[in-house]
C-alpha positions in Angstrom: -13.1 8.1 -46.6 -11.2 11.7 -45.6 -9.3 13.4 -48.4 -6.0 12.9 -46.6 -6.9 8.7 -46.0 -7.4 9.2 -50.5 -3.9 11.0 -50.3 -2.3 8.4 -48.4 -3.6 5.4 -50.8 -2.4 7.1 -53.5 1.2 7.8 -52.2 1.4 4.3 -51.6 0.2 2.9 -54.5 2.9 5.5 -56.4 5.2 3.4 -54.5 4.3 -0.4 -55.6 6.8 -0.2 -59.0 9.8 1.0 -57.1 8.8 -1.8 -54.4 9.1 -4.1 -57.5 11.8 -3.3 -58.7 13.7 -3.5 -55.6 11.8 -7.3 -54.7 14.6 -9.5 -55.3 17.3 -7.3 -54.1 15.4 -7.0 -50.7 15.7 -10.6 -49.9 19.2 -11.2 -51.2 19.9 -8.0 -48.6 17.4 -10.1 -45.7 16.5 -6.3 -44.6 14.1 -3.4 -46.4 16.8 -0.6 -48.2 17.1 2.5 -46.6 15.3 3.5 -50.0 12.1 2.5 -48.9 12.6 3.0 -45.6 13.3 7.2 -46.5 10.5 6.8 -49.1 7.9 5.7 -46.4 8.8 8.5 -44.1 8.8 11.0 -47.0 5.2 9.2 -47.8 3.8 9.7 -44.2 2.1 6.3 -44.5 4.2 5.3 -41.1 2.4 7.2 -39.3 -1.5 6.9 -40.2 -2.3 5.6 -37.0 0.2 8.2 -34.7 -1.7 10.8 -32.8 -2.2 14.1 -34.2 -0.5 15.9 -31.6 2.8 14.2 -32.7 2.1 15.2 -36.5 0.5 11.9 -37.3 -2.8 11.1 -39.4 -5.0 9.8 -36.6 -6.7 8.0 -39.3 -8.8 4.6 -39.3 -7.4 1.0 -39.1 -9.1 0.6 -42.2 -6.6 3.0 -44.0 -3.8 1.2 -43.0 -4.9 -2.3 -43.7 -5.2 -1.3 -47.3 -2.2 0.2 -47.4 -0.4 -3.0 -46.4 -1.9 -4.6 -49.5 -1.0 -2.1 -51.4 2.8 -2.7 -50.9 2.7 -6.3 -51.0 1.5 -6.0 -54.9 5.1 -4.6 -55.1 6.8 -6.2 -52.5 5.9 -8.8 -49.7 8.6 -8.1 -47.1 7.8 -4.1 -47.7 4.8 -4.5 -46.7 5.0 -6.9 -44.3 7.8 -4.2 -42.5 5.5 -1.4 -43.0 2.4 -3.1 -41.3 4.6 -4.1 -38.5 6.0 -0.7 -37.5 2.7 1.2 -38.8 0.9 -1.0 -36.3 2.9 -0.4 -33.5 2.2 3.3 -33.4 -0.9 2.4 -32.3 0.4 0.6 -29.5 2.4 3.3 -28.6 -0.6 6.1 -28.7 -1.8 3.1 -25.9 0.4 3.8 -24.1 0.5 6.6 -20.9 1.8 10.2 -22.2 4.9 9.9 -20.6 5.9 7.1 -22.7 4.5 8.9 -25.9 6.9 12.0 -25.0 9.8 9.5 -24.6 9.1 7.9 -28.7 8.2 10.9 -30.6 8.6 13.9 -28.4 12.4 14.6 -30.5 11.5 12.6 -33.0 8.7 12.4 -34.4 8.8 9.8 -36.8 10.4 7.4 -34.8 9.1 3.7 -35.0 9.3 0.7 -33.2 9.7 -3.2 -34.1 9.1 -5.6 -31.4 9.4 -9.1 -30.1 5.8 -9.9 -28.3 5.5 -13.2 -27.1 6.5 -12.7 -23.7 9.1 -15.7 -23.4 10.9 -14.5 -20.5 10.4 -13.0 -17.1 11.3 -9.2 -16.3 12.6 -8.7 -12.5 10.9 -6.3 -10.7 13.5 -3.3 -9.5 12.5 0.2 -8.1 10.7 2.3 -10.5 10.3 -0.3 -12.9 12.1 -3.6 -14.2 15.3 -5.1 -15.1 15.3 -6.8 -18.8 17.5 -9.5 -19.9 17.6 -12.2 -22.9 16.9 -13.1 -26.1 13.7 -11.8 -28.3 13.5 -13.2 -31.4 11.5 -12.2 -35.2 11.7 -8.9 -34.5 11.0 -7.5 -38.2 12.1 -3.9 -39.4 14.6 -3.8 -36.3 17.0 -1.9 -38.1 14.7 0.8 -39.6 13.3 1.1 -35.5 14.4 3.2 -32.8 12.9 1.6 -30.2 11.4 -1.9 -29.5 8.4 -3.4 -28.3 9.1 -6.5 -26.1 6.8 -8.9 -24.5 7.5 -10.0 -21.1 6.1 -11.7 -17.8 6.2 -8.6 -16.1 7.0 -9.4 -11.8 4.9 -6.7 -9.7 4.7 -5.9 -5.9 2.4 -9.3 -5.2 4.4 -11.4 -7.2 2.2 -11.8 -10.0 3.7 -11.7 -13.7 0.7 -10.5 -15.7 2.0 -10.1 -19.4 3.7 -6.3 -20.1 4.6 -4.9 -23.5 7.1 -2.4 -22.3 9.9 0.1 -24.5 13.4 -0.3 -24.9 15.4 2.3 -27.2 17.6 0.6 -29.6 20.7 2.1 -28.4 20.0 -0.5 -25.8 19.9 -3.2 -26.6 21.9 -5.6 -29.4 20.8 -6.7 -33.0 21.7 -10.5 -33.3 21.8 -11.2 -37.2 20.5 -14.7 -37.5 17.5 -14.2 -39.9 18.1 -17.0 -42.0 15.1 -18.3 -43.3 12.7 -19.8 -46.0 10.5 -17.0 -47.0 10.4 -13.0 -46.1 13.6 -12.8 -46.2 14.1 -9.1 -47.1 11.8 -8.2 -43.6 15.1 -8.7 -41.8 13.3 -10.5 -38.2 16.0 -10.6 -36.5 16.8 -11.6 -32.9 16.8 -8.6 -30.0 19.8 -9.4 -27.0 18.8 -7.4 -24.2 21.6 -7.5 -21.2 20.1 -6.1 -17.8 18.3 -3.1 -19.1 16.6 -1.1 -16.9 12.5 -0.5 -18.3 11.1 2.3 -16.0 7.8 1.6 -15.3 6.0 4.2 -17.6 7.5 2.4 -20.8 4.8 -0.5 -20.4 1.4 -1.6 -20.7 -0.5 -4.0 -19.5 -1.5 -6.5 -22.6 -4.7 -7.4 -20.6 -5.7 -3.2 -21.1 -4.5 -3.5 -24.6 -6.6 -6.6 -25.6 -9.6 -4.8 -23.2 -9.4 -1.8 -24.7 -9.0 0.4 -21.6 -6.0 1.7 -22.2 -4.2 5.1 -20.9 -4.2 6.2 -24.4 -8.0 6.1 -24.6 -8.0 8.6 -21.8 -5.4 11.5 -23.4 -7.8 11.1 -26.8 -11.0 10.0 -25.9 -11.9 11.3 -29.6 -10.0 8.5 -31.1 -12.1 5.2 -30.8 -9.2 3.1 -32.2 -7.8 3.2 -28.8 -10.5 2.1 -27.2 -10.4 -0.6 -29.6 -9.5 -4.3 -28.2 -6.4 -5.4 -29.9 -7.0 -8.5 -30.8 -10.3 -7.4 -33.0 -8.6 -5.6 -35.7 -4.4 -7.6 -34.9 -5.8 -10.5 -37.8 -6.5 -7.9 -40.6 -2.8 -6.5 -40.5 -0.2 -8.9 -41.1 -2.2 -11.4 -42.9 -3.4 -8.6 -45.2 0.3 -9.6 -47.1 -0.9 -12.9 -47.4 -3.8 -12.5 -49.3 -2.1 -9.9 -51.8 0.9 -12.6 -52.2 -2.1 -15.1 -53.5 -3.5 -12.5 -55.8 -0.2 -12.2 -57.4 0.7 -15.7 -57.5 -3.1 -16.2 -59.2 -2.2 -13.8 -61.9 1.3 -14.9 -62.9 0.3 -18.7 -63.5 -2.2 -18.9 -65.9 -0.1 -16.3 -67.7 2.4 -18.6 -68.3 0.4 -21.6 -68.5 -0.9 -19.7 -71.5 2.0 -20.8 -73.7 3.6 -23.3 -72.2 4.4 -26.6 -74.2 4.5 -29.8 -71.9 7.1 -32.3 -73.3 7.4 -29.9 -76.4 4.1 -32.2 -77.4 1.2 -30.9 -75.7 -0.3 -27.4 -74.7 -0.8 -26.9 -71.1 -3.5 -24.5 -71.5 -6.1 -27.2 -73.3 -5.4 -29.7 -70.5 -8.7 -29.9 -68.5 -6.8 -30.9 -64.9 -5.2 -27.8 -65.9 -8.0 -26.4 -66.4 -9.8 -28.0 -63.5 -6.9 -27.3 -60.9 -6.8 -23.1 -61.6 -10.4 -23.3 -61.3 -10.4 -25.0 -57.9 -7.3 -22.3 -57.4 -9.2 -19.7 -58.3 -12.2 -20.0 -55.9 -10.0 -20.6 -52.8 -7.9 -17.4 -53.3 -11.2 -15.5 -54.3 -13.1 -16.9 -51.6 -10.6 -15.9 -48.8 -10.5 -13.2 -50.0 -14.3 -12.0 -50.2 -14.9 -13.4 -46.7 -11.3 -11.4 -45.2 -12.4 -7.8 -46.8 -16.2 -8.6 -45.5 -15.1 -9.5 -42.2 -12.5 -6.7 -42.3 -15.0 -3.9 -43.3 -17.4 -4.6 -40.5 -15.0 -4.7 -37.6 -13.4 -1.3 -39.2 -16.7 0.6 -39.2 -17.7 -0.8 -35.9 -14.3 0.7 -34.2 -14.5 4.2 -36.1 -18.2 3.9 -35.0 -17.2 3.4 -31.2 -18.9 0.7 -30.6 -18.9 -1.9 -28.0 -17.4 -5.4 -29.2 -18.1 -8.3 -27.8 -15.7 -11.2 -27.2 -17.7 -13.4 -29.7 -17.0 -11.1 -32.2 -13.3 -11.0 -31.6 -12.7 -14.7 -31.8 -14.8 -14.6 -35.0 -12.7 -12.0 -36.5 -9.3 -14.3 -35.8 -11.3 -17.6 -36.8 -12.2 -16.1 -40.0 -8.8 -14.7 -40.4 -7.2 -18.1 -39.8 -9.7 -20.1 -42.2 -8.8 -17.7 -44.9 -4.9 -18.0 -44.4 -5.5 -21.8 -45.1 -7.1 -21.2 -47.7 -4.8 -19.1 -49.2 -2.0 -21.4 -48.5 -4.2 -24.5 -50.2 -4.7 -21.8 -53.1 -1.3 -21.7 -53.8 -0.4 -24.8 -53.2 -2.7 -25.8 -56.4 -0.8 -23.3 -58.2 2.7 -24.9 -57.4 1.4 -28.2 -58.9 -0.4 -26.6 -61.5 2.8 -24.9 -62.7 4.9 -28.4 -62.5 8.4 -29.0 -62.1 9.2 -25.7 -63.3 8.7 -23.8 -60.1 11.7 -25.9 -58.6 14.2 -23.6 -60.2 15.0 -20.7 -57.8 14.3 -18.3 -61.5 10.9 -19.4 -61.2 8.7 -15.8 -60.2 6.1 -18.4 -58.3 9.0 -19.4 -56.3 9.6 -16.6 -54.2 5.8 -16.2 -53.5 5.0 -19.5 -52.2 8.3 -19.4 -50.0 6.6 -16.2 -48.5 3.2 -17.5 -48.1 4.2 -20.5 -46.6 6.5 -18.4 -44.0 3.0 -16.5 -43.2 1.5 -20.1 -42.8 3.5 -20.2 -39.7 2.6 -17.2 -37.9 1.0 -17.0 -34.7 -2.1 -14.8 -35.8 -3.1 -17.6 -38.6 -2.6 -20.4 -36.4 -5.3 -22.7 -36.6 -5.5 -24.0 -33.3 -5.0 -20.4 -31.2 -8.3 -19.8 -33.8 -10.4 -22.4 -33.6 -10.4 -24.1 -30.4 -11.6 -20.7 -28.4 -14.2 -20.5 -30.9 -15.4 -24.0 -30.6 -15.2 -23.2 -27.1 -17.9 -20.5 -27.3 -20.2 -22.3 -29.4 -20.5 -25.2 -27.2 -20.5 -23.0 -24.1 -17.7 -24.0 -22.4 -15.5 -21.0 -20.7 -12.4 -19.4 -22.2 -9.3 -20.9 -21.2 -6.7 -19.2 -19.0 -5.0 -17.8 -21.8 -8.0 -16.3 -23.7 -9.8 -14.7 -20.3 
């Protein structure tokens, strides 16, 4: 690991008790502080993965996956914000120098959020395409200042391969409707976009992206993460909060299992499906977590190493990834019943965790059918489907 990759763990783990402290207040808020937002920048941790020659770190995915756990010791929708917009610096360094110049050539630190399922349709125009509707879960949209949107991009044969393409925030419209069960502080909200023009150099293909021949690869053909397909090292980023959100529910249980007095009769602590259940707890959360650093490790040092993946390997990575998420969840899960009716009480510190973990459940890079069924394909031998090729 490079000194400054040591520098930037430390600066975020010096950040994890004011994190804490502001936990609760985030979520009443359903958006990050500007606090931590400021405290990030002043960091440099946004921009581990931004090209040198914009004053970023150029450092490994690795780095940045830990630093995502980091946070979410101190606070899951933090983290969950910073992986997002750290993330998405590395789409941008994808991305053709034009559209590099356009994010950080004034501003350096700028970041993007984004929307990426590509839901609607862009019409093809001269020069580039004309953007309208509704994006939705767009975390961190008002720290960014620009987004990231996924679209079914027209071109000149009629085809609408997918595009990820740039639209400044000035743009476009923040719809406030991030209501929800758990993350609330990461502030998701809904992007309306009304005929905006996207000139054709704002874009990528998501087929280079998840290929790994991107136009970025060819301005730094000394950084191997760019050359890097997407969807190899995409399950060790978000999920990364899950797995620390487990850790800390793990910890805080048996802690207060410790003393607790069931009925004002028995002690919790010498009941053995107590006992029994944090032990079956226990090696879920553990497990998951063994196999997702394993995993993790390998596919980092393979990218840094510049080596050639192989499709196999990326639907392993997002199997694995999957199966430890449902793990996880089960994990915690045993902990809820473990810690009895009172974790009903909204003053319960399990509470806010399980909400959160269960709101990770749902996301698209855990889901267990996007995981396994391409997976199962492989082993049997069958091709991938249209959506996987």
């Amino acid at each position: 690991m490079s000194e400054i990759a040591k520098t930037l763990l430390n600066r975020a783990a010096a950040l994890v008790p004011a994190l804490a402290e502001r936990e609760a207040a985030t979520s009443h808020a359903r958006s990050l502080p500007q606090q931590t937002v400021d405290a990030y920048h002043e960091a440099g941790i946004l921009r581990v993965m931004q090209p040198r020659r914009f004053g970023g770190f150029q450092e490994s995915f690795g780095v940045f996956a830990r630093i995502v756990e980091t946070l979410a010791e101190g606070c899951a929708a933090s983290a969950w914000v910073y992986a997002v917009l750290g993330e998405h610096q590395w789409i941008i360094a994808c991305m053709n120098e034009q559209a590099q110049d356009d994010v950080w050539g004034d501003t350096p630190t700028a970041v993007a959020s984004s929307s990426l399922a590509p839901r609607l349709t862009a019409a093809r125009t001269s020069g580039g395409w004309r953007v309208s509707g509704r994006f939705p879960f767009s975390s961190g949209c008002r720290q960014a200042q620009w987004a990231i949107l996924g679209v079914k991009a027209e071109d000149e044969a009629g085809n609408t391969p997918t595009r990820y393409v740039l639209v400044p925030m000035s743009e476009l419209e923040i719809v406030d409707d991030w209501h929800v069960l758990g993350l609330r502080g990461t502030g998701s909200c809904s992007l309306l976009v009304q005929d905006v023009f996207v000139p054709e150099h704002r874009s990528i293909l998501l087929r280079d992206l998840m290929d790994g021949t991107t136009p970025g690869a060819a301005i730094l053909p000394e950084y191997p993460l760019l050359r890097a397909p997407r969807g190899y090292l995409v399950p060790f980023s978000l999920p990364n909060v899950m797995f620390t959100l487990a850790r800390r529910a793990l910890k805080l249980v048996p802690e207060v299992q410790r003393s607790r007095i069931s009925r004002g009769v028995m002690a919790v602590a010498q009941s053995e499906v107590v006992q029994m259940r944090l032990g079956e707890a226990s090696a879920m959360i553990d497990s998951a977590a063994l196999l997702m650093r394993a995993q993790r490790d390998v596919a980092v040092a393979k990218v840094d190493a510049g080596e050639s993946i192989t499709q196999a390997e990326i639907a392993r990575a997002r199997r694995d990834t999957s199966f430890n998420a449902d793990l996880l969840r089960r994990g915690v899960e045993t902990l809820l019943e473990v810690s009895g009716s009172n974790a009903v009480y909204d003053s319960d510190p399990l509470q806010p965790l399980l909400r959160d973990v269960l709101t990770i459940a749902t996301h698209t890079v855990v889901a267990r059918q996007g995981a396994m069924v391409p997976y199962g394909r492989l082993l049997l031998g069958l091709p991938p489907t249209a959506g996987e090729a």
